[in-house]
C-alpha positions in Angstrom: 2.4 -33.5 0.4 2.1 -30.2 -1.4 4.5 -30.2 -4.8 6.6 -27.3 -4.7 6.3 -24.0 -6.7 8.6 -22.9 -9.2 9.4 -19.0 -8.7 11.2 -17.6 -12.3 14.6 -16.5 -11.7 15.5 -13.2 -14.0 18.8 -11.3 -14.9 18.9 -7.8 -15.3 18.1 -7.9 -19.2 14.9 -10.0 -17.9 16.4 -13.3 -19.3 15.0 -16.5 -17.6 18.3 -17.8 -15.9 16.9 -20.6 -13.9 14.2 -21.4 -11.0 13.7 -21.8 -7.4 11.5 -24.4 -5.8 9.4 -23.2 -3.2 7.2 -25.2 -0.9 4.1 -23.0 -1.1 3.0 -24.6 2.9 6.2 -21.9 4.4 4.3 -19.5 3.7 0.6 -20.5 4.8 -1.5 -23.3 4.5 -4.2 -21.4 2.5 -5.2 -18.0 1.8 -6.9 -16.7 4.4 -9.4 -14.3 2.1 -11.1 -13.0 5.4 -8.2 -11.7 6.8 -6.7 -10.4 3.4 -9.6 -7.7 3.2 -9.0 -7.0 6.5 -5.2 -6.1 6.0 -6.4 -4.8 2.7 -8.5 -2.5 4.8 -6.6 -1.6 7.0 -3.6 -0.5 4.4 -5.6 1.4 2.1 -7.1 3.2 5.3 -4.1 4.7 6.1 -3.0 6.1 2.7 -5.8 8.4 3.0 -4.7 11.8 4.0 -8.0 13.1 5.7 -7.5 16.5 5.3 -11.2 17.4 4.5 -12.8 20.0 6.0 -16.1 22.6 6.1 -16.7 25.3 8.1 -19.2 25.6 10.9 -20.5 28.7 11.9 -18.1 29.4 14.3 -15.8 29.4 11.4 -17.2 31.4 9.0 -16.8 35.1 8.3 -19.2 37.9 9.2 -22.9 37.3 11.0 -21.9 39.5 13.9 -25.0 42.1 13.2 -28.5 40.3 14.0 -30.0 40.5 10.3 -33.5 42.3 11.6 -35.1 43.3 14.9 -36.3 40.1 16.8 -40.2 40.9 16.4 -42.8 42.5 14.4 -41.6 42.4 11.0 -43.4 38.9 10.7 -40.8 37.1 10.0 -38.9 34.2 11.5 -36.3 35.5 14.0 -32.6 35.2 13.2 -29.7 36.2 14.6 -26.9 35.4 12.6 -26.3 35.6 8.5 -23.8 32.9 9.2 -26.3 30.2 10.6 -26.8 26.9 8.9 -30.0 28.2 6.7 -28.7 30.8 5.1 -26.6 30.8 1.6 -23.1 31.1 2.5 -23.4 30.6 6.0 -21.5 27.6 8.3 -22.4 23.8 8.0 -24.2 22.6 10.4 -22.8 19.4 11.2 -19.2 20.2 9.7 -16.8 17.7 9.0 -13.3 18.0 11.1 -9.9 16.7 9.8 -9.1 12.8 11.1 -7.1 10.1 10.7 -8.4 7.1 9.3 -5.3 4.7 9.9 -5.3 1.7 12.1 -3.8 -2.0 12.3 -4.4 -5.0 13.2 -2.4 -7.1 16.3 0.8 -7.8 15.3 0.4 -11.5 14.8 -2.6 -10.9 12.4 -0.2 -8.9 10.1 2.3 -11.6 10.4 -0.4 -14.3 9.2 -1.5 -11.8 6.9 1.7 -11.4 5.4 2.0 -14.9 4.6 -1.0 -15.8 3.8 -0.9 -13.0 0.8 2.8 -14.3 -0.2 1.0 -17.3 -0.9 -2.1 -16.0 -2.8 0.2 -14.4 -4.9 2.5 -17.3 -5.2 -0.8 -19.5 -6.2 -0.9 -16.9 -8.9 2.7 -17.3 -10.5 3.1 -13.5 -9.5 6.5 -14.2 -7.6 9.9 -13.9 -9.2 13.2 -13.4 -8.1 15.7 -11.1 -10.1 19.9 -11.5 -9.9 21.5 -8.1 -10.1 19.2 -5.7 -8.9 21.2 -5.7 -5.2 24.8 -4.4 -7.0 23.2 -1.2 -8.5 26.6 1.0 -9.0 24.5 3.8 -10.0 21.0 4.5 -10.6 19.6 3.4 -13.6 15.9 3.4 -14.7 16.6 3.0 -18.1 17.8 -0.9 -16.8 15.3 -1.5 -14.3 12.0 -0.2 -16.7 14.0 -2.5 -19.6 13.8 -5.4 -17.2 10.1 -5.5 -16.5 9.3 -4.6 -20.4 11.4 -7.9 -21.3 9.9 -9.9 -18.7 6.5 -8.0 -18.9 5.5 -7.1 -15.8 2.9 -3.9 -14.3 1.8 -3.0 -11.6 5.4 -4.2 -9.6 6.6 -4.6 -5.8 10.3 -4.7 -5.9 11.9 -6.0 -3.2 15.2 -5.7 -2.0 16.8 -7.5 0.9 18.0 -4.3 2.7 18.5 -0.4 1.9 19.6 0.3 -2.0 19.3 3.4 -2.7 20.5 2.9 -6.1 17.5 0.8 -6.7 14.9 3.1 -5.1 16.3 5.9 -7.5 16.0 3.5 -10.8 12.8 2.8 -9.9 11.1 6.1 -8.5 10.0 7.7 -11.4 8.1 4.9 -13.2 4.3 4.1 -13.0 3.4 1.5 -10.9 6.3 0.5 -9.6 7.6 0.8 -5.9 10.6 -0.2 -3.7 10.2 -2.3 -0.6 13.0 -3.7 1.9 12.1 -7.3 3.0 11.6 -6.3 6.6 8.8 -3.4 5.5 6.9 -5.5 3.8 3.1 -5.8 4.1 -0.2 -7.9 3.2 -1.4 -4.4 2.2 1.7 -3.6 0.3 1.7 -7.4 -1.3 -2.3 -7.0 -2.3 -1.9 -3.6 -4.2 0.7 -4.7 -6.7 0.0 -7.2 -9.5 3.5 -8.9 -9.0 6.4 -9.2 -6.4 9.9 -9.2 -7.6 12.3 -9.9 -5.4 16.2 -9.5 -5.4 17.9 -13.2 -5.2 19.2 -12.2 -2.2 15.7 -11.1 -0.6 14.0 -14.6 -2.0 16.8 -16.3 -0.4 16.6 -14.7 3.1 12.9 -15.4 3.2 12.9 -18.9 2.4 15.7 -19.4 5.1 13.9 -17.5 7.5 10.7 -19.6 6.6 12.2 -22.9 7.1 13.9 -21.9 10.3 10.6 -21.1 11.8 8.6 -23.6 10.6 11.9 -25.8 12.2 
């Protein structure tokens, strides 16, 4: 029997207020490496914009007058400035704008999503934070204080539904982004150093988890 995993639980001033036990089998039984990089992949993949282009030289200015009669002046025969050979003319095997995204079936990126809650659970990069769900106003000066106390980088927040407040305090600083529980991602999970989620979040999860495992 697998010995539970104690997740840190943090107030707002990033004082250690108590922790959760966690049974680290909810999540998966062990990381599934092989199908992390694929949801790694597969994440980063579609964060890339692919907006690159060239021109061809169907898209390049000029070249409508054929440079020089087609014989007798000894040499080659052309009939376009714009052609592939010449300096400044089109590419000949351009490159067109794409998308790169894809995913994987849905109950990959379930398993996925598990299986990188775990790795990072394995890695005492889970804690849970009491506060962070009653944001009045925004405030980053509370939530970049939090993470200096506690001293975390490179952070997933996550709350357990829309907070606005919480997305606004958090915006502006590096490293740092927002997540609702039902968004989140093996991708998401992989490209931040830690996960922090509300107490309210890290409670729903943990029910959901133990309602499905039955």
């Amino acid at each position: 029997m697998t010995t539970p995993v104690q997740i840190s639980v943090y107030n707002v001033e990033g004082v250690k207020t108590g922790e959760i036990a966690v049974d680290a089998n909810l999540f998966d039984k062990t990381v599934r490496r092989g199908l992390l990089k694929e949801a790694l992949i597969a994440h980063l993949a579609s964060q890339r914009q692919g907006t690159h282009a060239t021109k061809s030289r169907a898209f390049v200015a000029g070249g409508g007058k054929k440079p020089w009669r087609q014989k007798g002046t000894g040499r080659a025969r052309q009939g376009s400035t714009r052609s592939p050979q010449w300096v400044g003319g089109g590419h000949a095997h351009h490159i067109k704008p794409r998308d790169y995204a894809y995913q994987l079936p849905v109950g990959q990126r379930r398993v996925a999503l598990l299986s990188s809650l775990r790795y990072r659970l394995e890695k005492n990069a889970i804690f849970a934070v009491e506060g962070f769900d009653s944001f009045k106003e925004p405030s980053t000066k509370v939530v970049a204080k939090f993470l200096g106390n506690v001293g975390l980088k490179g952070t997933l927040l996550v709350s357990e539904g829309q907070t606005q407040n919480l997305y606004l305090s958090a915006r502006n600083l590096p490293k740092v982004t927002v997540a609702e529980r039902r968004n989140l991602s093996a991708g998401a999970v992989l490209t931040h150093t830690n996960l922090v989620f509300t107490k309210g979040a890290l409670d729903a999860l943990v029910k959901d988890l133990q309602q499905e495992k039955g």
